[in-house]
C-alpha positions in Angstrom: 105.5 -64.5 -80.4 104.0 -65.4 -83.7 105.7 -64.9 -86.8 103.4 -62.1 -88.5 106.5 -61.0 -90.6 105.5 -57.3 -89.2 107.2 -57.2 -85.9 108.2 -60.7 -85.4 110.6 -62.9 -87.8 112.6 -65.6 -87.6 116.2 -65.2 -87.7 117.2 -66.5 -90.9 115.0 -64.4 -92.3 115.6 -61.1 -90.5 119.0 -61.4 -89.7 120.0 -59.0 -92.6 118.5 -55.9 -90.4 120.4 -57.1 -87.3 123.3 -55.0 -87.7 121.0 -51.5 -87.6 120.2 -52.4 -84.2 121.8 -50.4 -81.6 120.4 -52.3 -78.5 120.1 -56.3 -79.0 118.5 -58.0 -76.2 119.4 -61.9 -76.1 116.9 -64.0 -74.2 117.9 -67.1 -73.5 119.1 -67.9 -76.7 123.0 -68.8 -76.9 125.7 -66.6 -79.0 127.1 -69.3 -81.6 127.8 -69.6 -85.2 124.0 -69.2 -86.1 124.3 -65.3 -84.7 127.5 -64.9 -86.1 128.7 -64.8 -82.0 126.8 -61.8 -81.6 130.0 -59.9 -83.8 130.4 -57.4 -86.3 129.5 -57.7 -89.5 126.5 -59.3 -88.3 126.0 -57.2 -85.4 127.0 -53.2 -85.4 130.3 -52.7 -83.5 129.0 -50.1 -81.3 125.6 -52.3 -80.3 124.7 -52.5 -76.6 123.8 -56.2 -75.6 121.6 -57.8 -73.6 121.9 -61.3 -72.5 119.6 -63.1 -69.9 120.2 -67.1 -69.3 119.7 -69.4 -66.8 123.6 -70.6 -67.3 125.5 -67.9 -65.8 128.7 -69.4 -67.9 127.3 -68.8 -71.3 127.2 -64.7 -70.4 130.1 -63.1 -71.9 131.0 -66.4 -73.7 132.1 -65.0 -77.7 131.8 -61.3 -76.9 131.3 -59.1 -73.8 128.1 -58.7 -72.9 127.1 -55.0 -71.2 124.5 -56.2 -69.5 124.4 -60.0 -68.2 121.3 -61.2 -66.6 121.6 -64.9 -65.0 118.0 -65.5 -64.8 115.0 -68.2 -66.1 114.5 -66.6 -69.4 110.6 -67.5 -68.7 110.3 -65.6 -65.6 112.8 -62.9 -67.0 110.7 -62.1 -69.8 107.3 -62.0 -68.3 108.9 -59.1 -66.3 110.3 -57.0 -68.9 106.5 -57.4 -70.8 105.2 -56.0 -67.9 107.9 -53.3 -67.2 106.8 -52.2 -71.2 103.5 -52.3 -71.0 103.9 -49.7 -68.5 105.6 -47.5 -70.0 104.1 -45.0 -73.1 103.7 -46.7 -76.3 106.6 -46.7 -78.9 105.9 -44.4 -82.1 105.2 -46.9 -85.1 107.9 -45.8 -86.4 110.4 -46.8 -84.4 108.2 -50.0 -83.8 109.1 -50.6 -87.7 112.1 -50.6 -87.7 113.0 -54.0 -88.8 110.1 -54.6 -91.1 111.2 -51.5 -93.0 114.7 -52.5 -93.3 113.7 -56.0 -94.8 111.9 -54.5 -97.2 114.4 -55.5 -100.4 114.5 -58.8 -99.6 110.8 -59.1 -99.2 110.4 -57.7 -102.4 112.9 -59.8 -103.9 111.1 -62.9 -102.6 107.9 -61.6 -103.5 109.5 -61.0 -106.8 110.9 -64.6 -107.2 107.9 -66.3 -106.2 106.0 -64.7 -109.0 108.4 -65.4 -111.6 107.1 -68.4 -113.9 109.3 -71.0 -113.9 109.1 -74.5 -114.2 110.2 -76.7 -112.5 108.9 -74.6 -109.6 111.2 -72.8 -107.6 111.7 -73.9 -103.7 110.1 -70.5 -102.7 106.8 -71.1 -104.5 106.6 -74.9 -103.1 107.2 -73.0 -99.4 104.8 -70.5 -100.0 102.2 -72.7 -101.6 102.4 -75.0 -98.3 102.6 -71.4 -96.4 98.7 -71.3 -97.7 97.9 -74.0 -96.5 99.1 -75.3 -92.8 96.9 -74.4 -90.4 98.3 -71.7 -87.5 99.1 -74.6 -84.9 101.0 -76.6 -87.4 104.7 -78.0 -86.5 107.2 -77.3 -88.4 110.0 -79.6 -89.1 113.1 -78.1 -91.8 116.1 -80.4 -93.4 118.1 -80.1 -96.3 120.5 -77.1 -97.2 119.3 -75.1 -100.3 115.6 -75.9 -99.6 115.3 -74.8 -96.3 117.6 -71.9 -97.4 114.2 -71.1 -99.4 111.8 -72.2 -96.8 112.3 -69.5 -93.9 111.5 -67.2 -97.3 107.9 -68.7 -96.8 106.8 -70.7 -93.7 106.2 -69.1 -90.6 105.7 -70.4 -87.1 102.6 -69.3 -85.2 102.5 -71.3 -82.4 105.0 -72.8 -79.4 106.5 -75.4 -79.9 106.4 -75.1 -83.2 110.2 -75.6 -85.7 112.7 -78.1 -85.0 115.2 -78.5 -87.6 118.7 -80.2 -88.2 121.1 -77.4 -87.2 121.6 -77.4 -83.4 123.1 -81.2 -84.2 124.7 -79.8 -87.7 124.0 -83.2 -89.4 121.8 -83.2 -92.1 119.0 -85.9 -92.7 117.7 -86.1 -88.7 114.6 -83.8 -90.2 112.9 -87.1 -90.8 113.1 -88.8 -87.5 112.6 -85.3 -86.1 109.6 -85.4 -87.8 107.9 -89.0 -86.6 109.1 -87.9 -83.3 107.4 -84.4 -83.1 104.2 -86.2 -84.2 104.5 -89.0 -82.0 104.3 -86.8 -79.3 101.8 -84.1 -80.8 99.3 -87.1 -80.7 100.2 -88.0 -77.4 99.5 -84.7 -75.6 96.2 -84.4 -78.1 95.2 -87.2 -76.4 95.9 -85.9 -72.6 93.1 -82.7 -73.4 90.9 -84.6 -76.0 92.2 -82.3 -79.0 92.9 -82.9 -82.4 96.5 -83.9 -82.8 98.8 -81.1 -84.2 100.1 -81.7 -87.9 103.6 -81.9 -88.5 105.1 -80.7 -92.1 108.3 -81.8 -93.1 110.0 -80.0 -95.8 113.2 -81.4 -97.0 116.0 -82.2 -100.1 116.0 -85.0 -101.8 119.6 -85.5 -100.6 118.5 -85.1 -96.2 115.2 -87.1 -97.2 118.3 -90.3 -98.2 119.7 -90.6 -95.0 116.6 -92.1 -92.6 113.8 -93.1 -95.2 113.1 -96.0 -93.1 111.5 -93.7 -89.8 108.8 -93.2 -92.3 107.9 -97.0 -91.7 107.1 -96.2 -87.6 105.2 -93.4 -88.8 103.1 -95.1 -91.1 102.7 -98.3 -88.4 101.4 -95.5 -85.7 99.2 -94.0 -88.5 101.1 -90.7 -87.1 99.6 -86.6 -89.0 102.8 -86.0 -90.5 102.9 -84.7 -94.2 106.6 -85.2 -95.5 107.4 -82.5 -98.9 111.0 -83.2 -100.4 112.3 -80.7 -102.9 113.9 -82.2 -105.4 116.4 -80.9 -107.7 118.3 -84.4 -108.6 121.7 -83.3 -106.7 123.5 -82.1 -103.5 122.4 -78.8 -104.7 124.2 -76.7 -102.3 127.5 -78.5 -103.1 126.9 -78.9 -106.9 126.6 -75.0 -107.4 129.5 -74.7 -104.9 131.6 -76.9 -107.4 130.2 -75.0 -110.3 131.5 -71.5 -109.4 134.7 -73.0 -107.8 135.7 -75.6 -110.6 133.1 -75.1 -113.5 131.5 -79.1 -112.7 130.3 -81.1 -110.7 131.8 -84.1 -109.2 129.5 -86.7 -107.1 127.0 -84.5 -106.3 124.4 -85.8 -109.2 121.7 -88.0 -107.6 119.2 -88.4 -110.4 115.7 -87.9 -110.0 114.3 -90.2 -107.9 110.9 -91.5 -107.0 111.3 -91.0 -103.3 107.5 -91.0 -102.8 107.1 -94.6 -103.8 109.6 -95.0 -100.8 107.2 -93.9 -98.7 104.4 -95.9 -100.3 106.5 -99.1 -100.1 106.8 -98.1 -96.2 102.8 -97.9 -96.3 102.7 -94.2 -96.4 100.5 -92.1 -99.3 102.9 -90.9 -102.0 102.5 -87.9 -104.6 105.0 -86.9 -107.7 104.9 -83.5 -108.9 106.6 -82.8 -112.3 104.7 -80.0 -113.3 103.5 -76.9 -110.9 100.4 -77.5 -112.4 99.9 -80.7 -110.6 100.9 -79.1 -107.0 97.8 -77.8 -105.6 95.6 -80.8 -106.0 98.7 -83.4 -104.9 99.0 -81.1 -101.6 95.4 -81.8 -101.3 95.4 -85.0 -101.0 98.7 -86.1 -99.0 97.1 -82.8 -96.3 93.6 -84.4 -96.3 95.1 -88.3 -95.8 94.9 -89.4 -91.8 98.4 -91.0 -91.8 101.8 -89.8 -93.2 102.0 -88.5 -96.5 105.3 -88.1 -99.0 105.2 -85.9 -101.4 108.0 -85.8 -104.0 108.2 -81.7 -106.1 110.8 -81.5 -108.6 112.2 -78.3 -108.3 114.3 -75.8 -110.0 118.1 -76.5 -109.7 119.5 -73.0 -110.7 117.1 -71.5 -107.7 120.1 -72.7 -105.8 123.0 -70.6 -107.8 121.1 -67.4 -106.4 122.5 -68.6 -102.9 125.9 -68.3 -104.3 125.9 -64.8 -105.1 122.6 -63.1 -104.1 122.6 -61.6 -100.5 118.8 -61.1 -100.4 118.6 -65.0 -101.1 121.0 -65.7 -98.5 119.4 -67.0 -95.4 121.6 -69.6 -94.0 124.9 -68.2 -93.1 128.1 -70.0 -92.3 130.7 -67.2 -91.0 133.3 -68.8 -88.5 134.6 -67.2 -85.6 137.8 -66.1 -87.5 136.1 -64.3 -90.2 133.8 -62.6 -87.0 137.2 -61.7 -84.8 138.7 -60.0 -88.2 135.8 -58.1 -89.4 135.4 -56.6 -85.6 139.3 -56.1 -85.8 138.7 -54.3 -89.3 135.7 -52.5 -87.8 138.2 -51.3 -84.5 141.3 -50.4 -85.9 
């Protein structure tokens, strides 16, 4: 389903809402760290669950499941549309739900994005590219604090659409990711005769360090892949970490670098943005260019220190199966 930010979201950014829901239905999707094993406080204690997979072992794997399906999630979920669209239509209201329980943090978002600031903030970058892909773009996300910002503002229309670093938890694979996906977007383009589908990378300057050189085969293959690094000169997720913890920073400076002319040396086209001024027309340019594009934003560092301590900023969640098993104990007892 499309992300229309109405009845479909992604889960970083709806995830907040999760725990109203009193039946969760999992389709073929697996209950690890990313769903907070399907636990309180992420989930309501007294929620019903739902799991269909083809892997009969992962039913019941980090909580008990009161319904397990094993079944192709494909097949099982062309079923239950039709068992639905039989039955009488939901009340908007109830068909709302989630939408009107996101409402703070939509607002809050809305609210940041507006704010001037300068260096831009990561949300307006994401929501200025958010104008701007077309519907059958890829999406490829890397980075920590950036992405964090990103599912505030992208949103995937068509399938296969998002890849991004976590399923392999090692930050910087976003790039070759990236040449990859377009590699073989061009490749099925030419199978039906279509335009190949454009690949945006979004990244931090930190995940864009680790595999610069990919950018090379992309730029040999002439691949459609526009690559957008936020940078904010540090490991920003790690920096603010050290700020609240010890009150400075230590190795987590990187300067501010001129990663596009890495990309330009690797025969990509290459954009610096130092004023938000200057985005629009640079976004322009690297979107309208037939091979891979880098384009290098400077961004706001203190839009990270709202990740510390603003729940409504909070997208990318990292509780561990203890903290789960002791709320749900807390929630029990």
């Amino acid at each position: 389903m499309p992300e229309d930010w109405q009845r479909s979201f992604s889960w970083p950014l709806m995830q907040s809402a999760a725990c109203d829901a009193d039946v969760v239905c999992v389709l073929g999707a697996r209950l690890k760290q990313r769903l907070g094993y399907g636990l309180p406080p992420r989930f309501a204690p007294g929620a019903k669950f739902i799991q269909i997979d083809v892997e009969a072992e992962e039913l019941s794997r980090n909580r008990r499941i009161d319904v397990p399906i094993a079944a192709d999630a494909g097949l099982a979920a062309a079923q239950l549309r039709d068992a639905l669209a039989a039955q009488p239509a939901v009340r908007r209201e109830r068909a709302a739900w989630v939408l009107d329980r996101l409402q703070p943090r939509l607002r809050y978002l809305d609210n940041v994005e507006q704010a001037p600031a300068e260096p831009l903030h990561p949300l307006a970058l994401g929501r200025a590219l958010a104008r701007r892909i077309d519907p059958d773009a890829i999406l490829v996300g890397d980075g920590a604090d950036v992405q964090n910002w990103m599912y505030g503002a992208l949103r995937v229309q068509r399938a296969p659409g998002f890849l991004d670093h976590y399923p392999m938890g090692a930050m910087g694979i976003g790039t070759p990711l990236a040449v990859g996906a377009a590699a073989a977007a061009r490749e099925l383009a030419r199978l039906d005769g279509s335009e190949p589908r454009r690949v945006l990378l979004t990244t931090g300057d930190g995940s864009f360090g680790f595999h610069p050189a990919e950018l090379h085969a992309a730029a040999q293959a002439g691949l459609p892949l526009v690559c957008v690094i936020g940078n904010d000169g540090a490991w920003g997720t790690e920096l603010h970490g050290q700020l609240g913890a010890i009150g400075r920073g230590i190795n987590t400076e990187l300067g501010m670098l001129r990663y596009e002319l890495v990309g330009i040396g690797f025969g990509c086209h290459g954009e610096f943005v130092e004023q938000p001024s200057q985005l629009d027309a640079a976004l322009d340019r690297a979107f309208a260019y037939r091979g891979p594009s880098v384009v290098n934003v400077v961004i706001d560092r203190a839009a990270g220190a709202a990740l510390k301590s603003e729940p409504l900023a909070r997208m990318i969640l990292f509780d561990d199966l203890a903290t789960s098993l002791e709320t749900q104990h807390h929630f029990s007892a």
